[in-house]
DSSP file (Angstrom, degrees, kcal/mol; ACC not computed):
  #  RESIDUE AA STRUCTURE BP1 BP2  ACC     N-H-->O    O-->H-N    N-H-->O    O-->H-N    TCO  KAPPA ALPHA  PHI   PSI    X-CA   Y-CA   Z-CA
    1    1 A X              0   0    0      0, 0.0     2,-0.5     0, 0.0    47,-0.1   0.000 360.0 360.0 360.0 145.4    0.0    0.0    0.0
    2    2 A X    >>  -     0   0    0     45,-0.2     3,-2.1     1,-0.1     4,-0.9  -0.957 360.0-154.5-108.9 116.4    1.1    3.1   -1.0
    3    3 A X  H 3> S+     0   0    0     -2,-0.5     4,-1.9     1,-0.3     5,-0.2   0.563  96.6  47.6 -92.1   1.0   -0.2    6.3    1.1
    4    4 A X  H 34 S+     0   0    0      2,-0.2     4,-0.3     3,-0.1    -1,-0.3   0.592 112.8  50.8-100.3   2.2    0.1    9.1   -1.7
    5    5 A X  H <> S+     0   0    0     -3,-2.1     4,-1.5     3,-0.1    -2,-0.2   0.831 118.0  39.4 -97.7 -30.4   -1.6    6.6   -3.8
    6    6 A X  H  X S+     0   0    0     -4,-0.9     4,-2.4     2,-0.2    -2,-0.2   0.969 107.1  59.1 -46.1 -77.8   -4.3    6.3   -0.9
    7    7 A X  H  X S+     0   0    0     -4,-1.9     4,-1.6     2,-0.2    -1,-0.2   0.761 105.8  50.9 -58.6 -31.2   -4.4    9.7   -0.2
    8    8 A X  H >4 S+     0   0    0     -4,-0.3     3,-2.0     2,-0.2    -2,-0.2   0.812 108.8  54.4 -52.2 -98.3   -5.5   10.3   -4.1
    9    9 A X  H >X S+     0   0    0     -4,-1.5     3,-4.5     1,-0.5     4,-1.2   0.399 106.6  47.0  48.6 -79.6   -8.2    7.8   -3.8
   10   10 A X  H 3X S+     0   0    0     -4,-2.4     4,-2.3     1,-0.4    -1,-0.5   0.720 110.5  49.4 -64.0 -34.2   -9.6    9.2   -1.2
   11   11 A X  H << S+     0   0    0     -3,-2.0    -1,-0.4    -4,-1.6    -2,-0.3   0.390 115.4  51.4 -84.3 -10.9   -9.6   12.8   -2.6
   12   12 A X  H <> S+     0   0    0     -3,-4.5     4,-1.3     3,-0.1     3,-0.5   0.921 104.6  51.8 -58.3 -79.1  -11.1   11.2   -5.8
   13   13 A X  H  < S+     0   0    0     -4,-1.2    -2,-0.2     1,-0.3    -3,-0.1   0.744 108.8  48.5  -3.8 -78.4  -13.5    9.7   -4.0
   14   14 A X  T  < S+     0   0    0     -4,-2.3    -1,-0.3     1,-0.2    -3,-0.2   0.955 117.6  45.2 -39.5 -49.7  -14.7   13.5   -2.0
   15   15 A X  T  4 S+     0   0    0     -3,-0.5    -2,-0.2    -4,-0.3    -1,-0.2   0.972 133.2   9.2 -79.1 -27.7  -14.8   15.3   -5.6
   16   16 A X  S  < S-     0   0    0     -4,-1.3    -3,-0.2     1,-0.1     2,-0.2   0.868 102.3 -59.2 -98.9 -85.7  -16.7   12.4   -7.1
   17   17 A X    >   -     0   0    0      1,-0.1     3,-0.8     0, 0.0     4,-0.2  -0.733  21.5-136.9 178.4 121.8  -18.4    9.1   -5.9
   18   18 A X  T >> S+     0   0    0      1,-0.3     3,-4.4    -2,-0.2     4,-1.5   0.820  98.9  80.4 -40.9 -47.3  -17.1    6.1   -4.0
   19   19 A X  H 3> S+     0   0    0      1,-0.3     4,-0.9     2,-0.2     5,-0.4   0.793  85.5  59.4 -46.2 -46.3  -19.3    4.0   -6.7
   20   20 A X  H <4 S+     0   0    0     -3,-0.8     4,-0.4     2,-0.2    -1,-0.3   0.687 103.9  45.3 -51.5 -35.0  -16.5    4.5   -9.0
   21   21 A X  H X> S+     0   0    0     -3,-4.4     4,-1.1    -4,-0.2     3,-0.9   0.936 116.7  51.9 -81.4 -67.6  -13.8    2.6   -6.4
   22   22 A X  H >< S+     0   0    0     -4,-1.5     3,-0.5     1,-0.3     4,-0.5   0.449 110.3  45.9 -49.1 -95.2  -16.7   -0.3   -6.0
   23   23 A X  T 3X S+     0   0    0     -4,-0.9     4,-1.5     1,-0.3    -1,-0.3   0.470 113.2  46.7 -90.1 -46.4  -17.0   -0.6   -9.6
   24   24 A X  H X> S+     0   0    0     -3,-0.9     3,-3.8    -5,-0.4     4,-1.0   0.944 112.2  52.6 -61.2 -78.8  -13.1   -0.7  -10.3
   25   25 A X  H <X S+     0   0    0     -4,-1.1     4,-2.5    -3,-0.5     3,-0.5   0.786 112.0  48.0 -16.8 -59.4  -12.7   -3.4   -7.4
   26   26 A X  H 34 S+     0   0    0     -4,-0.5     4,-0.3     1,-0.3    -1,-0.3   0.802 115.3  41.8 -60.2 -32.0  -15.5   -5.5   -9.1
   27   27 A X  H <X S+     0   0    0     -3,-3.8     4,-0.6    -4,-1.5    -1,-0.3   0.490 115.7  48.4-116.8  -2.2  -14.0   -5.2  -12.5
   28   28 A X  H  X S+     0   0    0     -4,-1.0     4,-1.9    -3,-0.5    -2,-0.2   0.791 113.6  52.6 -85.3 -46.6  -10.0   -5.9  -11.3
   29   29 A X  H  < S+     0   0    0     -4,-2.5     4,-0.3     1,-0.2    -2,-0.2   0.822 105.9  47.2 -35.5 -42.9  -11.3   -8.8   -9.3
   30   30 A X  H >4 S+     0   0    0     -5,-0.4     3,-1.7    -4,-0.3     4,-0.4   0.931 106.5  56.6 -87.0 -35.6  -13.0  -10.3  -12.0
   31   31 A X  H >< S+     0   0    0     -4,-0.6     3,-1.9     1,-0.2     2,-0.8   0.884  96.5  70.3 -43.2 -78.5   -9.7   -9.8  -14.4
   32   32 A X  T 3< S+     0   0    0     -4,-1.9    -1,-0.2     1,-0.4    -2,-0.2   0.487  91.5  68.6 -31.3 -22.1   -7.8  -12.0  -11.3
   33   33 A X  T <  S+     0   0    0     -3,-1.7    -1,-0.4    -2,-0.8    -2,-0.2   0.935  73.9 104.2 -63.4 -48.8  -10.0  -14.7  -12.9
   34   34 A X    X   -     0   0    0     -3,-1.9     3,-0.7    -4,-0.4    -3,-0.0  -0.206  64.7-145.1 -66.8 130.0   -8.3  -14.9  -15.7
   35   35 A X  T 3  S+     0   0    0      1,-0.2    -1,-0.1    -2,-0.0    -3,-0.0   0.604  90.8  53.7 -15.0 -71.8   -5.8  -18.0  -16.5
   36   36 A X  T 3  S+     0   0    0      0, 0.0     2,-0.2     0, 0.0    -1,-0.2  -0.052  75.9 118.5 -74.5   2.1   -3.2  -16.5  -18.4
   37   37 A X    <   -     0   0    0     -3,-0.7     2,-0.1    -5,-0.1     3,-0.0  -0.661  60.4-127.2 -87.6 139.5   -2.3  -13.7  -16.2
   38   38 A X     >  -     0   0    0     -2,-0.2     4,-0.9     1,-0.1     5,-0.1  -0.073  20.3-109.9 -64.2 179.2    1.3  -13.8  -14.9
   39   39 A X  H >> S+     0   0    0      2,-0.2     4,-3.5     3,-0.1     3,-1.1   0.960 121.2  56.8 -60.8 -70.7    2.4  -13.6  -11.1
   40   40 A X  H 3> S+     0   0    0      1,-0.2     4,-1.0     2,-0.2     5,-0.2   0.793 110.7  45.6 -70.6   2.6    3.8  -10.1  -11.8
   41   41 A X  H 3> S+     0   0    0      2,-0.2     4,-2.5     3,-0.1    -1,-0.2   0.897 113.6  46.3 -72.7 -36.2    0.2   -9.1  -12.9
   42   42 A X  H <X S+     0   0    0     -3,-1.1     4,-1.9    -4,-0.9    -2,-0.2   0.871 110.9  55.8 -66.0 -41.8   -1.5  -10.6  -10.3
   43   43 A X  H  X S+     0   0    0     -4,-3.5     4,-0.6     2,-0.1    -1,-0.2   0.840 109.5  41.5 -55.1 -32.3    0.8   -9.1   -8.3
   44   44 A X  H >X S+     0   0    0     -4,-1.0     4,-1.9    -5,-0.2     3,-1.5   0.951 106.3  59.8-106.7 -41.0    0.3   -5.7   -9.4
   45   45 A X  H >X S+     0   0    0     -4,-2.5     4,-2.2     1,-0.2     3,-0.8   0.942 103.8  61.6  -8.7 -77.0   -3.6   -5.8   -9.6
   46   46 A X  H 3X S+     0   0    0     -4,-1.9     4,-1.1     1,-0.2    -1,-0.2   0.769 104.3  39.7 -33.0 -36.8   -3.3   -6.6   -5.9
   47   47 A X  H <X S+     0   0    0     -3,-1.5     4,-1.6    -4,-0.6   -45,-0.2   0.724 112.4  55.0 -90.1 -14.6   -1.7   -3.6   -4.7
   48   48 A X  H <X S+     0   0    0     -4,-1.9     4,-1.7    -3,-0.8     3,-0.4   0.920 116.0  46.1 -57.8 -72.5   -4.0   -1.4   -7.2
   49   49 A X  H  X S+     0   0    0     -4,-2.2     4,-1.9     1,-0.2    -2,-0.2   0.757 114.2  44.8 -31.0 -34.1   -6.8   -3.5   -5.0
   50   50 A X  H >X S+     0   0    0     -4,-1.1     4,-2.7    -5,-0.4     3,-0.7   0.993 112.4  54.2 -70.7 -44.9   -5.2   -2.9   -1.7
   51   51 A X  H 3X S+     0   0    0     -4,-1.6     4,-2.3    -3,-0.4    -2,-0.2   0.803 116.0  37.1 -17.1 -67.4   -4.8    0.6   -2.7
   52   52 A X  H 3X S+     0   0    0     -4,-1.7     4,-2.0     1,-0.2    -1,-0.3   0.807 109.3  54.3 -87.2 -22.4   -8.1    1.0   -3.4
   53   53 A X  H <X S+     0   0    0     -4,-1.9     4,-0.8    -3,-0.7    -2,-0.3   0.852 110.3  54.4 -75.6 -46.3   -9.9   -1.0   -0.8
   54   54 A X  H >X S+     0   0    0     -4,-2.7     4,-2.6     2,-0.2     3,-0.7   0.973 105.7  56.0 -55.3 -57.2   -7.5    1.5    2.1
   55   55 A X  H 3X S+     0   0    0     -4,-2.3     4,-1.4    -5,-0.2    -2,-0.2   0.951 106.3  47.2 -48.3 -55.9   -9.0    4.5    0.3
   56   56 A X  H 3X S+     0   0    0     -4,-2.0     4,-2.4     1,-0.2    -1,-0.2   0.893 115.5  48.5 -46.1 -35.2  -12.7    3.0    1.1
   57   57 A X  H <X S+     0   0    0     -4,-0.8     4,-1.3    -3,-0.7     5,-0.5   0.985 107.1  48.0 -56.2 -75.9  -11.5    2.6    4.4
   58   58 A X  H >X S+     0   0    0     -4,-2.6     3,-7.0     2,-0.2     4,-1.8   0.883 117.9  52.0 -36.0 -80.9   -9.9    6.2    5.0
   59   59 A X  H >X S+     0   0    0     -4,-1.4     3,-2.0     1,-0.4     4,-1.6   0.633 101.1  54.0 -33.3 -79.0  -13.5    7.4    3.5
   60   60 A X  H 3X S+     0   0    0     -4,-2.4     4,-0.9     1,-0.3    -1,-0.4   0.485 115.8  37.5 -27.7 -25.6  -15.3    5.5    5.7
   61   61 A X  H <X>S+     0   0    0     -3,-7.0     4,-1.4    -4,-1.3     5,-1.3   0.611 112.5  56.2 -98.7 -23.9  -13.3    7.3    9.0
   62   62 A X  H X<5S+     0   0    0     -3,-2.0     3,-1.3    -4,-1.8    -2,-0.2   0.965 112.8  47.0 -82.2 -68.7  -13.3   10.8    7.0
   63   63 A X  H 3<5S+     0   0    0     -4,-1.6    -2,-0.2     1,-0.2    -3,-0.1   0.888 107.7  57.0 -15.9 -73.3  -17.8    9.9    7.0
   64   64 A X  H 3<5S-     0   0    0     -4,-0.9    -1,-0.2    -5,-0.2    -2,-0.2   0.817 132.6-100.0 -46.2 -47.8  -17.5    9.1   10.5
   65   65 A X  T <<5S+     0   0    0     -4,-1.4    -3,-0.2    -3,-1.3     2,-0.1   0.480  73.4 128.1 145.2  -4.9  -16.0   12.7   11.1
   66   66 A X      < -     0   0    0     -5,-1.3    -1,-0.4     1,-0.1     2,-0.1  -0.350  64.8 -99.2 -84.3 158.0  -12.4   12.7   11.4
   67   67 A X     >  -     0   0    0     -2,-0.1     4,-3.2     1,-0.1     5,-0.2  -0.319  35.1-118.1 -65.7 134.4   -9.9   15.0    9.4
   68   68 A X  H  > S+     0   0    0      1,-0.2     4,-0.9     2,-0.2     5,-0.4   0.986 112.8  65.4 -36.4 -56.4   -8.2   13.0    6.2
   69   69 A X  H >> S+     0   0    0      1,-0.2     4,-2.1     2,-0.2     3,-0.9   0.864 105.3  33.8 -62.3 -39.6   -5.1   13.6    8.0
   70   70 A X  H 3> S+     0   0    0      1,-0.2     4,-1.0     2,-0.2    -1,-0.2   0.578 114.3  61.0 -87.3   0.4   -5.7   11.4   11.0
   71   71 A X  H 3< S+     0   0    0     -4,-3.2    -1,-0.2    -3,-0.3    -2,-0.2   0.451 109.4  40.4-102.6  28.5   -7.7    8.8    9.0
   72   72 A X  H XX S+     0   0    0     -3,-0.9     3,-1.8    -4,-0.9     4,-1.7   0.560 118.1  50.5-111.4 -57.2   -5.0    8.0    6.8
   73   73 A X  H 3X S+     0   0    0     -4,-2.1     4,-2.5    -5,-0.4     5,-0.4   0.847 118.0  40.1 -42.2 -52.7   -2.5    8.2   10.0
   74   74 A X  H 3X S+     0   0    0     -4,-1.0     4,-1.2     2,-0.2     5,-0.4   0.874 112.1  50.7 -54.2 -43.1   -4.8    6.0   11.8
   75   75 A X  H X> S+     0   0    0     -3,-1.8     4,-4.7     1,-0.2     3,-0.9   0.972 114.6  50.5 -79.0 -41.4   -5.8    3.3    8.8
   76   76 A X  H 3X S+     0   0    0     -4,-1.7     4,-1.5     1,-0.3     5,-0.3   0.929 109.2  48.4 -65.9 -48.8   -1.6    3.0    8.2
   77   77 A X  H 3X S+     0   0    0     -4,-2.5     4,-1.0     1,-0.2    -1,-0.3   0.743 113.3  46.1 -69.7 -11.8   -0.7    2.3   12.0
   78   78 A X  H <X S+     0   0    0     -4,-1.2     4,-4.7    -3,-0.9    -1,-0.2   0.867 114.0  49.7 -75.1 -57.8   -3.6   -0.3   11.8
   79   79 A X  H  X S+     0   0    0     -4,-4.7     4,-0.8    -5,-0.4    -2,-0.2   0.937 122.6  37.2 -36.5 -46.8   -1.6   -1.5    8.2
   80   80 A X  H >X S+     0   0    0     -4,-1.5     4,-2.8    -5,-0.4     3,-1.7   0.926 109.6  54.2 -77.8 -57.0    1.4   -1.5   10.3
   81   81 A X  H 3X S+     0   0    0     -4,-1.0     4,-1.9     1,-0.3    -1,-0.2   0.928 109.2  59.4 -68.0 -47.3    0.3   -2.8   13.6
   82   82 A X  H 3< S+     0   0    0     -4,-4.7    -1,-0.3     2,-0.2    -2,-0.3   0.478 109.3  34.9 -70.3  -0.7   -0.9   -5.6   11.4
   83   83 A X  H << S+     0   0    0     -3,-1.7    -2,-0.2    -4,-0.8    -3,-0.2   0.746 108.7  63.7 -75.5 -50.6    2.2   -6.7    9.9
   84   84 A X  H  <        0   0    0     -4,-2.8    -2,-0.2     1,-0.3    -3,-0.2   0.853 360.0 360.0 -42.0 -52.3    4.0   -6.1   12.7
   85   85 A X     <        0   0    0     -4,-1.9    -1,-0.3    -5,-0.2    -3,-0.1   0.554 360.0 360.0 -68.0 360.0    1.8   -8.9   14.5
């Protein structure tokens, strides 16, 4: 996960419509079906996915009422806390 890739997202997200991340999730997900995809494709489809799946996240705390800047600090020390473990 990248956090400037995040922190786009989510600032997409504000000027436009979350529906737009769902709809990308749903339609990288369903590429991952396909056979013929390499590891490094799969590989980089996944970090677009995480990518975009932490921006829903961030959004979802930004809703709740907090500033962008502490719901991206907060969802990466969760990212973190959870590797760490």
């Amino acid at each position: 996960m990248k956090l400037p890739v995040i922190k786009h997202l989510t600032q997409f997200i504000a000027d436009n419509d979350e529906d737009y991340v769902l709809e990308t999730i749903e339609t990288l997900e369903s590429i991952t079906e396909v056979s013929s995809l390499k590891e490094e494709e799969m590989d980089v489809i996944g970090e677009i996915l995480s990518n975009l799946y932490g921006a829903l996240e961030v959004n979802k705390s930004i809703k709740e009422g907090k500033s962008q800047k502490d719901a991206l600090n907060e969802f990466m020390q969760r990212v973190m806390g959870s590797i760490d473990n």
